[in-house]
Structures are given as structure tokens and as C-alpha cells.
C-alpha positions in Angstrom: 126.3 114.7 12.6 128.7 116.5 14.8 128.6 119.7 17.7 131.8 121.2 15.7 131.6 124.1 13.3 134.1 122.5 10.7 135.5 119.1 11.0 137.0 116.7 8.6 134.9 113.7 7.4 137.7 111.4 7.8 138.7 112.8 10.6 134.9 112.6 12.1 134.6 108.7 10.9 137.8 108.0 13.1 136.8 110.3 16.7 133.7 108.3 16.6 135.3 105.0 15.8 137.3 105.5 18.8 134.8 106.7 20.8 132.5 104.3 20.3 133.8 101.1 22.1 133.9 103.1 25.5 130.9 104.4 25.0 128.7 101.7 23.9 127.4 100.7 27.1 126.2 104.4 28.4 124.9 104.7 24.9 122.7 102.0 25.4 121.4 103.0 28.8 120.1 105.9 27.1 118.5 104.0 24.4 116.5 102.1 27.2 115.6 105.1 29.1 114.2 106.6 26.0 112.4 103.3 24.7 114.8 103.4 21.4 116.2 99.9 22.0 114.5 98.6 19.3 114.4 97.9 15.5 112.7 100.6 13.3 111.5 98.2 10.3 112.6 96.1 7.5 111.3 96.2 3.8 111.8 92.5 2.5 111.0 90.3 0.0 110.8 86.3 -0.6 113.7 84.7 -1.9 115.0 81.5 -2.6 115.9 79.3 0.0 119.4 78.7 -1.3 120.6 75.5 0.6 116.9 73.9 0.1 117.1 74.6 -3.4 120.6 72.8 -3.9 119.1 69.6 -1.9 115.8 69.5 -4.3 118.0 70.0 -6.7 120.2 67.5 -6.1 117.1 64.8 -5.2 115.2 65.7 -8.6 118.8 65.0 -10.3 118.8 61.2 -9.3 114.7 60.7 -9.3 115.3 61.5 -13.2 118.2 59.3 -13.3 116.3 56.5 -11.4 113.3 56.9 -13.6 115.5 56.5 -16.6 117.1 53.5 -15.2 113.9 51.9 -14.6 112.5 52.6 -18.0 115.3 51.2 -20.0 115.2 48.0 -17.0 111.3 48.1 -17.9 112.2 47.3 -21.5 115.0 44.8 -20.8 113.5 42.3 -18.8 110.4 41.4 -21.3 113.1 40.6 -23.8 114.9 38.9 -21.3 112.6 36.9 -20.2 111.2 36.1 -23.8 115.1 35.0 -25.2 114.9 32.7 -21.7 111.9 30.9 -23.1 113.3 30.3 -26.9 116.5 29.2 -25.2 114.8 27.0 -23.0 112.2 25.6 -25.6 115.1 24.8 -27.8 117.6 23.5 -25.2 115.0 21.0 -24.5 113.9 20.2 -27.9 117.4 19.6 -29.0 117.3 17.0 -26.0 114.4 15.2 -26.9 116.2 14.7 -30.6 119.5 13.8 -29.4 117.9 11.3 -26.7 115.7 9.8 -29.2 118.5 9.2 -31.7 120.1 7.3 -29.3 117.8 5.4 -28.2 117.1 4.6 -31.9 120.9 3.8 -32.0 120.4 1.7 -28.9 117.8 -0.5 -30.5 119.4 -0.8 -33.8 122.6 -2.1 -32.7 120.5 -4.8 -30.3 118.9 -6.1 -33.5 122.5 -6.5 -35.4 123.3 -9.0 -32.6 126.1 -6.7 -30.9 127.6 -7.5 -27.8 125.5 -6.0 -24.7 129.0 -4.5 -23.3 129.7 -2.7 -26.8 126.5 -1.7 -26.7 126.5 -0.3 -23.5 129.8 1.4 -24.1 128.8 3.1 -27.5 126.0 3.9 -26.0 127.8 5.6 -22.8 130.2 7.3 -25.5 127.4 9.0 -27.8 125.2 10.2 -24.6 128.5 11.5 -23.3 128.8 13.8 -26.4 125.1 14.8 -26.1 125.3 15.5 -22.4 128.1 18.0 -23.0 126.2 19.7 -26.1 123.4 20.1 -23.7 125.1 21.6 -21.0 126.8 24.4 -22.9 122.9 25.1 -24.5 121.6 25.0 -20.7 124.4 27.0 -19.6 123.6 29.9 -22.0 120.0 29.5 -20.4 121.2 30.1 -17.0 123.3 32.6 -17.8 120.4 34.7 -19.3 118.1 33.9 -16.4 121.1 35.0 -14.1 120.6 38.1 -16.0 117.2 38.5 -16.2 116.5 38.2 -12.2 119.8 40.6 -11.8 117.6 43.2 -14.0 114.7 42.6 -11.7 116.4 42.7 -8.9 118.0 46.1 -9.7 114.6 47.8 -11.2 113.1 46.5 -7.7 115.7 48.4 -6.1 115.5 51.6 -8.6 111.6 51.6 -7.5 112.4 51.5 -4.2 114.9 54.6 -4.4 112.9 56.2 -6.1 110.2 56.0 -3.5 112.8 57.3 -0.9 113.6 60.4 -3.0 109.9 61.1 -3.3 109.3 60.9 0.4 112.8 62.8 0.6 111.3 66.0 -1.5 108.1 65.8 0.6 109.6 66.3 3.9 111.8 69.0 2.3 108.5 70.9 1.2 106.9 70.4 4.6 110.1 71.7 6.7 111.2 74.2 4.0 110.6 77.6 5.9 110.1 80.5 3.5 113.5 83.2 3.5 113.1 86.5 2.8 116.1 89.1 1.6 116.0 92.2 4.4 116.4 95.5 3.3 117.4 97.5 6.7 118.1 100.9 5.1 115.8 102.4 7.1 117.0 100.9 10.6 120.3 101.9 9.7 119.5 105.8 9.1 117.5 105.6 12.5 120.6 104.0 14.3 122.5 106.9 13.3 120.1 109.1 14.7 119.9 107.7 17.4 123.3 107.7 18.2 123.5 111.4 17.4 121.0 112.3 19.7 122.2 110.3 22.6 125.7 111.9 21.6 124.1 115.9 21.8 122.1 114.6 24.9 125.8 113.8 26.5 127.6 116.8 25.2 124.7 119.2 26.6 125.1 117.4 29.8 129.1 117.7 29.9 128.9 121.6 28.9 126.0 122.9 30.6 125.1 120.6 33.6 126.6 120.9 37.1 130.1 118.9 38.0 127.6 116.3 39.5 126.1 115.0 36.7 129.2 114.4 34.8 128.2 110.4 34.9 124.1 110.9 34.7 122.3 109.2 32.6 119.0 109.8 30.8 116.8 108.9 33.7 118.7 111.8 35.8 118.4 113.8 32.6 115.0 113.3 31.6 113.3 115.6 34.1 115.1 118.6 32.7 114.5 118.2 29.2 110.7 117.6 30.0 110.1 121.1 32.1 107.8 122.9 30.6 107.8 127.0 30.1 107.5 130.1 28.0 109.6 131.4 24.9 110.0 134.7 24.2 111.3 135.7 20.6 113.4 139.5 20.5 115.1 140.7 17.8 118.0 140.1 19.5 117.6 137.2 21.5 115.2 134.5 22.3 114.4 134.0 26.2 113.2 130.9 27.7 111.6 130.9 30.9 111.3 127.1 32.7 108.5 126.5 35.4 110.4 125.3 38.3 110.3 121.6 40.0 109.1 121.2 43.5 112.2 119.9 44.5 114.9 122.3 46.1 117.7 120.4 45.4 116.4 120.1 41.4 115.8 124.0 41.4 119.6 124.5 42.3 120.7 122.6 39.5 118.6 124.2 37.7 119.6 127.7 38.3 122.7 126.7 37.8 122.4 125.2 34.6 120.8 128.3 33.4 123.4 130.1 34.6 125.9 128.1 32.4 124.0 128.7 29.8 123.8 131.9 29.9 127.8 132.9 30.6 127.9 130.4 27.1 126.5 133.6 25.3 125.1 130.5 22.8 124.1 131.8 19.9 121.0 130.3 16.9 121.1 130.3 13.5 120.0 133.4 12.7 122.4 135.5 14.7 120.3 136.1 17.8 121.8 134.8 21.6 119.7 132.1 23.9 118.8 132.9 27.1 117.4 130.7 30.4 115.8 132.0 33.0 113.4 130.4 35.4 109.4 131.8 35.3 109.5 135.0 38.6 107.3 132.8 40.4 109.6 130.8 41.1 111.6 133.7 42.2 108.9 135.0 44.7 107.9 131.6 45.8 112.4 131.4 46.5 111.9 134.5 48.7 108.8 133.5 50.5 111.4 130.2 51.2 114.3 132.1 52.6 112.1 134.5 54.6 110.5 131.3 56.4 114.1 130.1 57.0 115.4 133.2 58.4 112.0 133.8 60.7 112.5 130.3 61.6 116.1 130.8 62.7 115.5 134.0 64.2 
């Protein structure tokens, strides 16, 4: 939206992106002035919080693994526990048989009359051998409880992780604050009409107003836009007559400003010139003024 007749869009684009960095500030005085500081609306819709998403994600991922785990540990550690039993039934059964064959040994060699030291050391030699047969069976028995309270220990801690994750994704839940997607189309277009207006507002002012409002801003302005007054439509031009302020110093400016308007020769759409003027009573009420004065002087 531009004041010129014909101008290039590019060319447009480029004024106002120079323009705009200097003007910024005066641009949003006005905006104040005229309560237009503000956002016009937003359509939007829920979405998905993306980075809460990727954590549940990431928590449900190793509560499955975890669950997994301690399924197939759930499984393990009955057999576990059940080969520690036959290992340990038959470690100590094949103890009791190798004990009691020596001491069957024992005996008979006491009743062929053999020497209490040979005795003694055959004795020592055969419970050596089953002392080291034992040993490897108990070994394997150890080993296999090793094992087993290694799988408890580790499906004690899968439990416990898993606990943590599940009190993980329930303070996620609570603290997850819902997102919405904004669609601010429609605060866009009003920007841009805003701007405009603020932009004719300032180009009125610099054409039409006297040399001393050159730096107004709205709040200076405001009071001429809002006079009231009469429009007269002609076929060849349409008049508008103002009602005066009840300010002196206002009512020059304003004569003035009609005057600059009216030496513009500005012309509407449809062919026909505009013309200001201020209402006549204002005129005779001016002349009842400078009569006081001049009786007042004389």
C-alpha cells in the first residue's frame, strides 16, 4: 500500500525496508496513541510436544528393554536354582559313598593285621583322591550359585530401573504443558495495515500540516482527525466544512491546513476536487474576536 500513482513492487519492498529502521520507533508511538499495540488473534491447534515426545520415547524404549530383561531373568533363576539343588544333592551323595568306602577300606585293612602307619598312609592317600574329586563337584556348585545370586542380583536391579522409568514418565505427564502450532495470518495482514495507516497518517501530516508539526505525533494529531463537520457532494467537487476548536492557536492551524489543502487542488476517484473549509460560524464568531481586539486597543 503506497501514496504513489505507479511504483514498482520491488522497488516499493526496498523504500520501505529502508525506511523502516528509522522509523520504527515513531511508528510505534502512533500504535500506542491509537491503542494498536497489540496482537489481533491467533488460530491454533494442539500439537505434539516434540522434545517431550523424544524423552517418553526414549523412557518407553528401555522400560521394554527392562521388562524383557527381567522376564528372561524371571525364567533363569528357577532353573538355576533347581540345577544348584541336583548339583548339590549329588556332590554330597557322591561324598557319603566315597567316605564310606573308605572307611570300609579302613576297617578291612585293620582286620588283615596291617601296620597302623600303612594304614594311616593308604588311608591319607585314597581320601586325598576323594577330597580333590569333591572339590571339583563342589566347585561346579559354587560356580552355579555364583551365578544364580548374580541373576538375582541383576533382575533386583532391572526392577528397580524399571520403577525409576515409571516414576520418570509420570513426572513427564504431570510437567508436560500442552503446545499448540500458531497460525498468525491474520496478525500479519493487520500489521500491515497498521503500518500503512500510521504511514498515510505521517504523509498527510508532512504534506498538509503546518512547518510546526513536522515531528508531531498522533496525540498532536488526533484532535484534527476527530473534528466533526458537514460534507457537501457537487458535481464537481465535494466540500467539507469542519466545526472549529475553541482554541485560537488550534483554529490557525487549522485554517491553514485547509488552506494547503486547498492550493493541493486534491482530487477523488471519480474525477471531482476536495475542498476544506471551516463552518461560517466560525467565521462570524473570528470577526466578533478581532472586533473585541480592535475596541479593546482603541
Amino acid at each position: 500500500m503506497t501514496t504513489a500513482a505507479t511504483i514498482d513492487a520491488i522497488t516499493l519492498a526496498q523504500t520501505y525496508g529502508r525506511r523502516w529502521p528509522a522509523q520504527e520507533n515513531i511508528i510505534r508511538d502512533y500504535l500506542l496513541a491509537l491503542g494498536l499495540d497489540t496482537n489481533h488473534g491467533y488460530a491454533k491447534r494442539a500439537v505434539v510436544n516434540s522434545e517431550v515426545a523424544k524423552r517418553r520415547a526414549v523412557l518407553e524404549q528401555r522400560l521394554a528393554t527392562l521388562r524383557r530383561w527381567t522376564a528372561s531373568a524371571r525364567g533363569l533363576y528357577p532353573r538355576a536354582t533347581a540345577l544348584t539343588d541336583r548339583l548339590r544333592k549329588q556332590a554330597k551323595a557322591r561324598g557319603e559313598t566315597l567316605y564310606h568306602g573308605l572307611n570300609e577300606r579302613m576297617f578291612a585293612l585293620e582286620e588283615q593285621g596291617m601296620a597302623d602307619h600303612l594304614v594311616r598312609r593308604e588311608i591319607k592317600e585314597r581320601k586325598a583322591t576323594i577330597d580333590a574329586e569333591l572339590q571339583g563337584l563342589w566347585q561346579r556348585v559354587y560356580r552355579v550359585e555364583a551365578r544364580q545370586d548374580q541373576d538375582w542380583r541383576k533382575q533386583e536391579r532391572d526392577f528397580r530401573e524399571q520403577r525409576e522409568m515409571l516414576r520418570a514418565l509420570e513426572n513427564l505427564a504431570c510437567k508436560e504443558r500442552e503446545m499448540f502450532e500458531l497460525d498468525n495470518r491474520k496478525d500479519q495482514v493487520m500489521t500491515v495495515c497498521k503500518v500503512a495507516l500510521v504511514n498515510v497518517v505521517m504523509w498527510t501530516r508532512d504534506q498538509y500540516f503546518p512547518l510546526s508539526y513536522a515531528h508531531a505525533t498522533w496525540k498532536r494529531l488526533a484532535p484534527f482527525f476527530h473534528l466533526p463537520g458537514r460534507v457537501t457532494r457537487g458535481p464537481r467537487a465535494v466540500s467539507v466544512e469542519l466545526r472549529p476548536f475553541n482554541d485560537r492557536q488550534l483554529n490557525h492551524d487549522l485554517v491553514a491546513l485547509c488552506e494547503r489543502v486547498n492550493q493541493a487542488s486534491l482530487q477523488l476517484p471519480d474525477g471531482r476536487h476536495l475542498l476544506f473549509s471551516l463552518s461560517p460560524f466560525f467565521d462570524r464568531q473570528k470577526r466578533r474576536q478581532d472586533c473585541a481586539l480592535a475596541s479593546t486597543q482603541g
